[in-house]
C-alpha positions in Angstrom: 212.3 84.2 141.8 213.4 82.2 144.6 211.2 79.5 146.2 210.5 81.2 149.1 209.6 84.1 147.3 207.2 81.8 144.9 205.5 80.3 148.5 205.1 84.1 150.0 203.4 85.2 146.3 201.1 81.9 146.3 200.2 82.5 150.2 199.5 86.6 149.5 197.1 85.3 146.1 195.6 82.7 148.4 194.8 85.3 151.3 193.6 87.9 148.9 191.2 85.4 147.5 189.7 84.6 150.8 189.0 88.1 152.0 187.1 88.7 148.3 184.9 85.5 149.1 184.7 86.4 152.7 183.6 89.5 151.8 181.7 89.0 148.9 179.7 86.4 151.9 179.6 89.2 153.7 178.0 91.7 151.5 175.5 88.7 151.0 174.6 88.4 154.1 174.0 92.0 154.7 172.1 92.0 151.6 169.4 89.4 153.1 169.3 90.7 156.2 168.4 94.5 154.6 165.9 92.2 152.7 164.3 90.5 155.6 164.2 93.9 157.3 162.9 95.8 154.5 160.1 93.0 154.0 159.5 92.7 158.0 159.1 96.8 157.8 156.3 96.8 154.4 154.5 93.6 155.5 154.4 94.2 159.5 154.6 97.6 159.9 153.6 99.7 156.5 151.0 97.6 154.8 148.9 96.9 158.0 149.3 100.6 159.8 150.3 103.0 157.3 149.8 102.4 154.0 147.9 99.8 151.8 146.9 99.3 147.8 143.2 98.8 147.5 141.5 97.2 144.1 137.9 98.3 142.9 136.0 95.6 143.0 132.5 97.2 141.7 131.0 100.0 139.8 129.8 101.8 142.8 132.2 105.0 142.8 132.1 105.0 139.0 133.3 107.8 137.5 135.2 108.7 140.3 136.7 105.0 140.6 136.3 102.3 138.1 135.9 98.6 138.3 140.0 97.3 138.4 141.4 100.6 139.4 144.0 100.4 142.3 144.1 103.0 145.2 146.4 103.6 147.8 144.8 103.9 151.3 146.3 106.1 154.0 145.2 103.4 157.3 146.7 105.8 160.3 145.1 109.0 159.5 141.9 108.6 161.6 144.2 107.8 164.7 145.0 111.7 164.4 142.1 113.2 162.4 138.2 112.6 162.4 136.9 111.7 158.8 135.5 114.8 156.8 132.9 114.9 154.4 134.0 114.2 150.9 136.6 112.3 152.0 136.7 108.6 150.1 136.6 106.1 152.8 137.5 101.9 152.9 135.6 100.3 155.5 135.2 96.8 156.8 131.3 96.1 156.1 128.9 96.5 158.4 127.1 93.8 157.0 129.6 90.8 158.1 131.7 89.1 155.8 134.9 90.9 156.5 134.5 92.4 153.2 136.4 95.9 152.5 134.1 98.2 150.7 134.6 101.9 149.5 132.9 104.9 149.2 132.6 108.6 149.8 131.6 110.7 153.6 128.6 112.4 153.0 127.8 112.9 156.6 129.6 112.9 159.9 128.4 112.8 163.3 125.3 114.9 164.2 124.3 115.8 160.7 121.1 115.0 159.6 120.9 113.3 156.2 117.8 112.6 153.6 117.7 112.1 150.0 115.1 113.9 147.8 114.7 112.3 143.7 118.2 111.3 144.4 119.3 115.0 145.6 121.4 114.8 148.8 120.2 116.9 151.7 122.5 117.9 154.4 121.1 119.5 157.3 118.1 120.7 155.1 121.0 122.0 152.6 121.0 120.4 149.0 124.4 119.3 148.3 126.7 120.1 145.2 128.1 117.1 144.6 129.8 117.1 140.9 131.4 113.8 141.1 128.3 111.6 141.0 127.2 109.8 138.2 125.0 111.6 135.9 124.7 109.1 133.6 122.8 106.9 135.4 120.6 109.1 137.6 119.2 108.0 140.9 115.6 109.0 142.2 115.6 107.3 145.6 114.4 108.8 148.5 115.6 108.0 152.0 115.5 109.9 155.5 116.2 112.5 157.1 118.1 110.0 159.0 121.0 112.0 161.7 124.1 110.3 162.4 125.1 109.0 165.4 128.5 110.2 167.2 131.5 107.6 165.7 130.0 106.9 162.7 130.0 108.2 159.2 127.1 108.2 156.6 129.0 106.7 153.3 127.3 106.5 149.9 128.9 105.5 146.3 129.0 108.1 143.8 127.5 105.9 141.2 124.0 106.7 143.5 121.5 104.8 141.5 123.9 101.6 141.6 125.6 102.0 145.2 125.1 99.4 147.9 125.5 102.0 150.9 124.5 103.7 154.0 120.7 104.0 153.0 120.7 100.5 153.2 123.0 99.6 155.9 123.3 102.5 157.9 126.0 104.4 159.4 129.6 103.2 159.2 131.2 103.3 163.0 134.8 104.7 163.2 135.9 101.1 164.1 135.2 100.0 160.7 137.1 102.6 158.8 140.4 101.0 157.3 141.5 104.3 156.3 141.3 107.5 153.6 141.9 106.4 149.8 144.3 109.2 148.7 146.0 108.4 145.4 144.9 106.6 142.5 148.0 104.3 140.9 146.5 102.2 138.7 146.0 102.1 135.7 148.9 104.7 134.6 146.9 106.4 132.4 144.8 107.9 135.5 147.1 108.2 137.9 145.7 111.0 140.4 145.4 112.3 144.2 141.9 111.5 145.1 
């Protein structure tokens, strides 16, 4: 091999070695850019408008939700939809604080609401309601109270241990956060709510 075969060789290796660190740069550089995006995208746009996790933080939708289980919260739905009865709510509290609380729509705008021995009363109807708590019954009374238009009347399913809308009164649509669709967590009772 002549020398200036030996120089052409050495200057091809060299080149070839460049364009596999230029590109393996590259490729790292579009890989933390798609990162940025992608974290930009679940932080800014997903987590605060479409989609967020929620954790239980008391037993006040026990057995439906227990304390430590993680639910996923659809946040744009009421942009499009009104809430519905049955439908298992997160709100900001009406109370102050800031605090995010959850429970179930028992009553939307214009119904009127009491509780009887702990029975629900809808518009004079009693309700079926075969996810409350029967172990620890509840025998309070309250109303008829009707709701107001833009709000909802929430109450926990654990009723006799349920911080709710007997106390504080109807929720306004401004405080909904969104509709708690799928429980995640634990994996052992992973479910659509």
């Amino acid at each position: 091999m002549s020398d200036q075969q030996h120089y052409e060789g050495e200057l091809s290796r060299r080149k070839r070695r460049e364009q596999r660190r230029s590109g393996a740069l590259g490729g790292l550089l579009e890989f933390v850019i798609i990162l940025a995006l992608s974290f930009v995208l679940v932080f800014g746009v997903v987590r605060p408008y479409i989609v967020e996790a929620f954790y239980i933080p008391s037993e006040s939708m026990v057995p439906t939700l227990m304390v430590g289980d993680r639910v996923l919260v659809n946040k744009f739905i009421y942009r499009f939809t009104e809430p519905h009865r049955g439908d298992i709510v997160v709100f900001k509290s009406v109370e102050g604080g800031g605090e995010d609380l959850i429970k179930r729509v028992v009553g939307v705008p214009g119904d009127v609401l009491a509780v009887r021995d702990g029975r629900l009363y809808v518009n004079g109807e009693p309700q079926r309601e075969p996810y409350v708590n029967r172990k620890f019954p509840d025998h309070s009374f309250f109303g008829p109270k009707r709701v107001p238009p833009r709000h909802v009347f929430v109450m926990g399913d654990n009723r006799a241990n349920s911080r709710d809308s007997r106390y504080f009164g109807p929720v306004p649509y401004a405080n909904l956060e969104g509709r708690a669709f799928l429980l995640f967590w634990p994996p052992a009772r992973i479910r659509l709510l």
